[in-house]
N, C-alpha and C positions, 0 to 999 in steps of 0.2 A: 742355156747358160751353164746347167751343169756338166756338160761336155766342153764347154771352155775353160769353164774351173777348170778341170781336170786336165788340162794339155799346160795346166801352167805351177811354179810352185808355189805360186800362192795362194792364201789361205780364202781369201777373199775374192768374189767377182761380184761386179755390180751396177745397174743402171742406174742414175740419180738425171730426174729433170728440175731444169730449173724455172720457179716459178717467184718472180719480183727478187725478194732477200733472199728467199727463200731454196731450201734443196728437197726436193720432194723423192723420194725411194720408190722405185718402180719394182724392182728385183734385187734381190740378196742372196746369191748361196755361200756357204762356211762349208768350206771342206770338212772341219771336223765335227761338223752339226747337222747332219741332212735337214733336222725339223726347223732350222731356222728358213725364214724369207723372206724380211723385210725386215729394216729399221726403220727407229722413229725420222721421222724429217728433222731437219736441222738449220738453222740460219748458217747461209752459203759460205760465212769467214769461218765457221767454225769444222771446213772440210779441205782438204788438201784439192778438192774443183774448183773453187775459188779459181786456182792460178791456170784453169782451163779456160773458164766464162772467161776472163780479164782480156784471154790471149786468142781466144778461138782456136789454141795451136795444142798439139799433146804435149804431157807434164809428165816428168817422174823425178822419185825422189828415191833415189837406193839407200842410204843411210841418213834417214834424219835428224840424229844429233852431231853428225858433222857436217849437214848439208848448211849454211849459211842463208839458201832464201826463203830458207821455212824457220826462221830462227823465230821464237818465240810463238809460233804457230800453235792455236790450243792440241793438235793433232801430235806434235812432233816428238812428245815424250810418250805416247800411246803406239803410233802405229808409224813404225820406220821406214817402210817403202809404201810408193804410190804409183803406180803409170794409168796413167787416166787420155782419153782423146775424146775430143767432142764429138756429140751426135747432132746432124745438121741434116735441117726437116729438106724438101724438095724445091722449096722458095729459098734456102740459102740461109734459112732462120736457125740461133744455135738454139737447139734442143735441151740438149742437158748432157752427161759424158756416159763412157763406159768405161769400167776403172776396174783395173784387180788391185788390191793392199796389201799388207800383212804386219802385223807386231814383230816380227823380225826381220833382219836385213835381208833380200831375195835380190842376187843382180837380176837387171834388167835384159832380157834377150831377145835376139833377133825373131825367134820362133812369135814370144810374145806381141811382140808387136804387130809384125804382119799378118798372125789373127786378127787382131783387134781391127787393125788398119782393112783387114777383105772382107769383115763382119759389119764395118760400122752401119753401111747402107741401111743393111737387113736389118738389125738391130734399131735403129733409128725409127724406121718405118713400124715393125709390130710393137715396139714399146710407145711411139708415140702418135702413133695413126690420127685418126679424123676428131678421135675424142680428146687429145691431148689439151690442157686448158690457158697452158703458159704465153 
């Protein structure tokens, strides 16, 4: 994960599964924090994954005070960008995502994505293996 941090400019990478409301944190790296690695869980509206789960499809948000479908989002005066895509177990089940963020605006790029998009498999599988409980 922190070899993906790093191929990207944002500040943030991170697994979240989803479990009922709920958003459970599997991994966290902060570029500008090596000693962080996880956050607290969160009920699932109060993340910019929400509009992952909803859709099963990837989400990003490059400027969130001008983006319109995160308007009043509790996220959207915090953390201005998101690209997030779902991780989906071997049965077809949605997992939960993998997301990079950031408190500042960071376009979204080609580079980013097709990581994320040739990771998801592997990513899905060791974050959510046999013990996964959602």
């Amino acid at each position: 994960m922190r070899s993906l941090n790093a191929l990207s400019r944002y500040r943030f990478t991170a697994i979240f599964g989803f479990d009922g409301d709920f958003l459970r944190n599997v991994c966290l790296v902060d570029k500008e924090d090596s000693a962080v690695k996880s956050c607290a869980d969160q009920n699932i509206t109060e993340s910019y994954c929400i509009f992952v789960k909803r859709s099963g499809e990837p989400f990003s948000v490059e400027h969130a005070l001008r983006d319109e479908r995160v308007d009043q989002h509790p996220k959207q005066r915090s953390y201005q960008c998101y690209y997030g895509i779902p991780l989906v177990g071997q049965d077809g089940k949605l997992l939960g995502t993998v997301c990079h963020f950031d408190k500042d605006v960071v376009p979204l790029s080609g580079d980013v994505v097709m990581a994320l998009d040739d990771l998801a498999p592997v990513i899905a599988e060791a974050a959510f293996g046999e013990g996964w409980r959602a």
